[in-house]
Every structure is written in C-alpha cells, then in structure tokens.
N, C-alpha and C positions, 0 to 999 in steps of 0.2 A: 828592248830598252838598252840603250849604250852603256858600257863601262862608267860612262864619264857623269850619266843621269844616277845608275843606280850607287854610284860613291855620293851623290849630292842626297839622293837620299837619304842615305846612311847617316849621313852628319846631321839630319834634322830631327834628333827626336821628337819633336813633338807632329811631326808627320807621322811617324809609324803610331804613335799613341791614336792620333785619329784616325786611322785607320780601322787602328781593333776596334775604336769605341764604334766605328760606324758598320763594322762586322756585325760587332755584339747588338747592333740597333736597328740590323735588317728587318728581323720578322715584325717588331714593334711597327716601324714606318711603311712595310709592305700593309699592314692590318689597316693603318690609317689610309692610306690611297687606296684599299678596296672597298673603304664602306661606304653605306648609301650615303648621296646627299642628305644634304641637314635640313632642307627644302625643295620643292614641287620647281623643277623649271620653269621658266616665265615669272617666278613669285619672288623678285628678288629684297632681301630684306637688308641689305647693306646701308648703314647711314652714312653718308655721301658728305667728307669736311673739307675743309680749306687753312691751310695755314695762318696764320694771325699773321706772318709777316708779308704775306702777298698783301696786303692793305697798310701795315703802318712797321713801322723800325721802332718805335717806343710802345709805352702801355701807359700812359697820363687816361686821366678819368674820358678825355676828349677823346683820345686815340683806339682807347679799347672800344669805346660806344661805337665811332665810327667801323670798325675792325667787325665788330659782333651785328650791329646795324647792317652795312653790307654783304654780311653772310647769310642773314637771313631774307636781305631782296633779294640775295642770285639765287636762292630756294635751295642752302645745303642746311647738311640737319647738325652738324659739329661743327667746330673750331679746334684746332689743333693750338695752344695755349707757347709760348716759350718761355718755361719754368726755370730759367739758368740763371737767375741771380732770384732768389727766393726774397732773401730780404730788402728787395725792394717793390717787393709782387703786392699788390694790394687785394687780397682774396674776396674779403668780403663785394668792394665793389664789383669785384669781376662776377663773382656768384650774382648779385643784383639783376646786372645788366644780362647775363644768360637768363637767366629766370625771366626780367622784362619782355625778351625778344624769343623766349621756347628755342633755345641752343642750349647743343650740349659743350663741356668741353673735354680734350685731354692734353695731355702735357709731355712735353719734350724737350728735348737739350744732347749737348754734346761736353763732356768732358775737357779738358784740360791737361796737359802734360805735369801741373799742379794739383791734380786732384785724379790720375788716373789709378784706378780700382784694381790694374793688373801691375803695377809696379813692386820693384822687391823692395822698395822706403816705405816703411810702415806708419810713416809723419803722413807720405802723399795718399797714401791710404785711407788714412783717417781724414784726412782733410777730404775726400774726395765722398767715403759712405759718409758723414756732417752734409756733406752737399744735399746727396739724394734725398738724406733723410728728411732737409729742409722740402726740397722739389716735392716730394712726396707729399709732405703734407699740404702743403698750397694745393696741391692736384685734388688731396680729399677734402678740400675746406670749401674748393670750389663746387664738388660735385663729380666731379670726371672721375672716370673710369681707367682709362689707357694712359701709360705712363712709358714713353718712348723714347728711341733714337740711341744715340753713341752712348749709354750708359754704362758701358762696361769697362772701358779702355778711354784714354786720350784720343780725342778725334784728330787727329795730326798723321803724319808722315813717318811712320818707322826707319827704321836702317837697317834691322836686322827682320828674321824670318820672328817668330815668335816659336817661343822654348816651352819645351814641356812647364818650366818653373812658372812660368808668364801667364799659361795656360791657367793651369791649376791654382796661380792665387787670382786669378779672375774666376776662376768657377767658385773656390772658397766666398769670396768678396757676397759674390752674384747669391749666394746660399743666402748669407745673411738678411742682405736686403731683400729679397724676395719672401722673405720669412714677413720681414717690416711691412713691405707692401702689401701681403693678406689681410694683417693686422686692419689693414686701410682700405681694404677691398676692392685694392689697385691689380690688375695686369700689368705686367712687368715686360713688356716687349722692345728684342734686342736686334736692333734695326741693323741691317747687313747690307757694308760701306763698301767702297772700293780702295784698292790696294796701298790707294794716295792717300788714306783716312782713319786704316787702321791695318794693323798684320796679323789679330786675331780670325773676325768672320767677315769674309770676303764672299762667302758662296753661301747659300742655303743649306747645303749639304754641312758645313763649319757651325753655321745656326743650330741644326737639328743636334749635333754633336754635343755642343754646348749645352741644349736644352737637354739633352739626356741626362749631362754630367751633373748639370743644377739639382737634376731629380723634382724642381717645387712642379705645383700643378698650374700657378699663376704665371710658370712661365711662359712667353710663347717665341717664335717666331716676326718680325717686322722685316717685310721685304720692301724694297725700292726700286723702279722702274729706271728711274736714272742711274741707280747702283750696278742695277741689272742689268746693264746695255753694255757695264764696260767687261762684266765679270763672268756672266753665267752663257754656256756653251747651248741652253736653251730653257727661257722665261716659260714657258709652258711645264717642262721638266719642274723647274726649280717649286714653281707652286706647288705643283703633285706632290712632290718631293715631300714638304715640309705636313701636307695632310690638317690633322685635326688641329696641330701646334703651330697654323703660320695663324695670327693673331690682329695683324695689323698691316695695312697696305697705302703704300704714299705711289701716289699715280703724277712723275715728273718729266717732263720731256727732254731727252739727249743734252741739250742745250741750254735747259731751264725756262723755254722758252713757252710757246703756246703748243697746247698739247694736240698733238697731228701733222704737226711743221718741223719733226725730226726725225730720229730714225731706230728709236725705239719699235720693238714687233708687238703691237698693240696686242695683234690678234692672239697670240700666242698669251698676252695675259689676261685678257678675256676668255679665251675658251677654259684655261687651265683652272680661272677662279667659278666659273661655271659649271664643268663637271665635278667640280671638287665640294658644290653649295657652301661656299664662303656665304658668311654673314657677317665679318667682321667689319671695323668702319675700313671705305674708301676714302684718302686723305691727300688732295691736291697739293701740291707743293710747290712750290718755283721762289726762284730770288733774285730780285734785280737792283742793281747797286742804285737806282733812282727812288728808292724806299729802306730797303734793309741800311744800317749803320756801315760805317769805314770797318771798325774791328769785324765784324760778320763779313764783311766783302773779301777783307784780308782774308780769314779765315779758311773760306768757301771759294776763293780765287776768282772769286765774281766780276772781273776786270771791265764787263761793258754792260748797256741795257740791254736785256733780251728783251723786255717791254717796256714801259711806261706808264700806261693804264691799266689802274688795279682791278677796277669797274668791268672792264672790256672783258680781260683776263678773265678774270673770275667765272664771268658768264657763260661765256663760250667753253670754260673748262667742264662747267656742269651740264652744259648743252653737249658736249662729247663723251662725257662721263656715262649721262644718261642714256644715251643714244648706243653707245656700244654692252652697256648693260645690257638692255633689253634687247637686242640683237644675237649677244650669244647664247642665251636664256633660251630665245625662240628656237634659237639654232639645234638645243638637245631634246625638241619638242618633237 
C-alpha cells in the first residue's frame, strides 16, 4: 500500500472502526456461511414480489387495485408497498384488496436529508424515527412483514466519507427502531445502495457491520442487484458474505430495465442464493419515468423509459425469475 493510501486511511476513522468490527465478526459470519441450507435443493420456498411502483406512481383505491390486481396475474406472491408518506397511506383499503387477491405485502422507503436517522440535528432525527414509526405501523396494519430500503440515512449524495460520529448515531437510531419494529413483528431490513445514495452501506461487508453493531435479531441484511453491479467486487461473495442475516433481495437490472438485457452477473446471484438456501422474499424492482412521479424520477435520476409496459415487464420478470431459480437449485443437485 502507498504512503499516500495508507495517510487516507489514517484520516478516516470510521474505516479503521470497521474494520475491528469486521475482525471481531469473522468467526460469527464464517459460522453462518458454513451452515447447512435451510432447505433441500430443487425445493425452493422464496416468495417471488414486484414493486407497487412498476405498475402505478400513486396508491388511489383505483391504483392500488390495479397495482395488487396485476401482481397477482403475473403469478408473484408479494408486493413490495411504498410507505414514505404514511399519512396519506390508506391501510385499511390496502389490507382489503391483499386479502381479496391472496398477496402479501411489505414496505419500503427512502429517507430524506430532512428526516435522516444518521445526522448530528437531533430535530432531523426525530423527524426522521416520527417517520418510520409512522411507516411501520401502515406496514403492521396492512399485514406485512418486511420493512425496507434506505432506512437508516438520507438516500442522497454525501460529500464526505461517513465518520465514526455518523456511524454510531445511525447504529444508536437503528437500536431504537428495531426495538419498535419487534414490537410489530416487523424485519427491519437495511438495503445496501451505491455510493451516489448513501456513504454509510455501500457493500455487504458495511451491512453485516452494521447488523453486528444494532446487535437486534430482527435485523437483517437487504441486498440489491442493481446496487450490486456498481459496488461489490463479486455478487456471489457478497451473499455468502452476509449468510443467515441477508433478509431481503430486490432482483434489478443495470439499467432498470428488463431483467437479462443488462449486465448485471445473474449467475453469480443465483448460485450464491442457492447454496446459501435463502428463503427470504425475491422482490423485482425497476423504475421508469413513464409510471413513477417527477419527484421519484428526480430522486433516482430516472432521466428516460427503460420500458413502458408495466404488464410486459412484469411478466417476463417472473418468467426469468422463475426460470433461473429452478436452475440453480437443480444445479446443487
């Protein structure tokens, strides 16, 4: 290592912090990557969801029907819910129309530079656990289980590395609410962005860190495909990596686009979810500014269609979904 790497090091505490924590957390995560599967190859019990917003940008009594309607003709078994403005979330009709149609749901969101959980303003703090603690409860009113995504930090563009201080009041933060969410018999999973999105967890290996330091049980892991194509040195690693605590899985293409028309390493998160007997939900994702809102597109820098048809989309996502499932299942046979 150069003079000039190991002084950058030096100036970053909160690198050398993770590093012991990931010392101290070897034998734990070697234990999880050697234990048996959680199920028989070929037998795969993943329930297979779709984003709400791959079908509508709003949640009107019309939009959700349609939204939960079409999840259940392209034959996936959840909906992944967007819980980021609670009080306008209509719970009860949402629980209705999943119970009408046999879907599950769960729920996710992305913070705010107004409501971020790792900040040293104890106002944006509290504005931010007021958030989740709302999210949270729509997620339990509905029925859902999984409670995801940018939850911990501002989903936005840092400028700095993130500091031991930064760290540590998001793992504090992270205690609390995870406390709240047993209460509710929520999983609390902490979806890992790329570099444009957050400067906390960028890698799996930052995930697992984190999940150490929260210490809850309900916490897990939430990996990304499309996170994972900009960030991790190898998708297969990174699953193993994570073991009995990755929790939740969004299957997105490079692009956002249709899933196999990019350059995401498929196989590598296939085989990795396979020896590993994941069972947690598989959860399609994509966003295209011909459905999602102007503020989301802003957001997610969604600047053209990667599709158009939601219908199309959908389908063929679960038709690759399925299809590479049972393939690498046979493959450990």
């Amino acid at each position: 290592m150069s003079a000039n790497l190991l002084n950058l090091s030096a100036q970053r505490p909160c690198c050398q912090a993770r590093a012991q924590r990931r010392s101290a957390g070897v034998a734990c995560r070697a234990q999880a990557r050697g234990g048996p599967p959680k199920s028989a190859p070929g037998n795969p019990k993943s329930p297979v969801g779709i984003h709400s917003q791959v079908w509508v940008g709003g949640w009107s009594p019309k939009e959700a029907e349609h939204a939960i309607s079409g999840t259940k003709d392209a034959g996936y078994d959840l909906i992944e819910l967007n819980v980021s403005e609670p009080d306008k979330f209509d719970a009860a009709m949402t629980k209705e129309l999943l119970q009408k149609y046999g879907i599950k749901g769960s729920g996710s969101l992305g913070l705010s530079k107004a409501t971020d959980i790792s900040s040293s303003d104890s106002s944006i703090r509290h504005a931010g656990k007021e958030l989740l603690s709302n999210s949270m409860k729509i997620l339990r009113d509905v029925g859902g289980k999984y409670f995801v995504g940018v939850n911990f930090c501002a989903m936005d563009k840092y400028t700095t590395p993130c500091s031991t201080e930064q760290w540590n009041t998001c793992r504090d933060s992270l205690k609390e609410l995870c406390k709240e969410a047993a209460d509710y018999g929520l999983i609390y999973g902490l979806e890992v962005v790329n570099r444009y999105e957050t400067n906390i967890l960028n890698t799996a290996a930052q995930a697992m860190d984190m999940v150490a330091d929260v210490g809850a049980d309900n916490v897990v892991v939430h990996l990304d495909t499309y996170h994972m194509n900009i960030e991790e040195a190898s998708v297969q690693r990174a699953v193993k990596l994570c073991g009995d605590k990755l929790g939740y899985v969004h299957v997105g293409e490079s692009h956002r686009g249709y899933l196999g028309t990019g350059s995401v390493n498929w196989d590598g998160l296939w085989s990795g979810l396979a020896e590993m007997g994941y069972e947690g939900p598989i959860t399609f994702e994509s966003f295209s500014s011909a459905v999602v809102s102007d503020s989301l597109s802003r957001t997610l820098c969604i600047w053209r269609d990667p599709w158009v048809d939601s219908r199309d989309l959908a389908f063929k996502a679960r038709t690759f979904i399925d299809a590479n499932l049972k393939a690498s299942l046979a493959s450990l046979v």
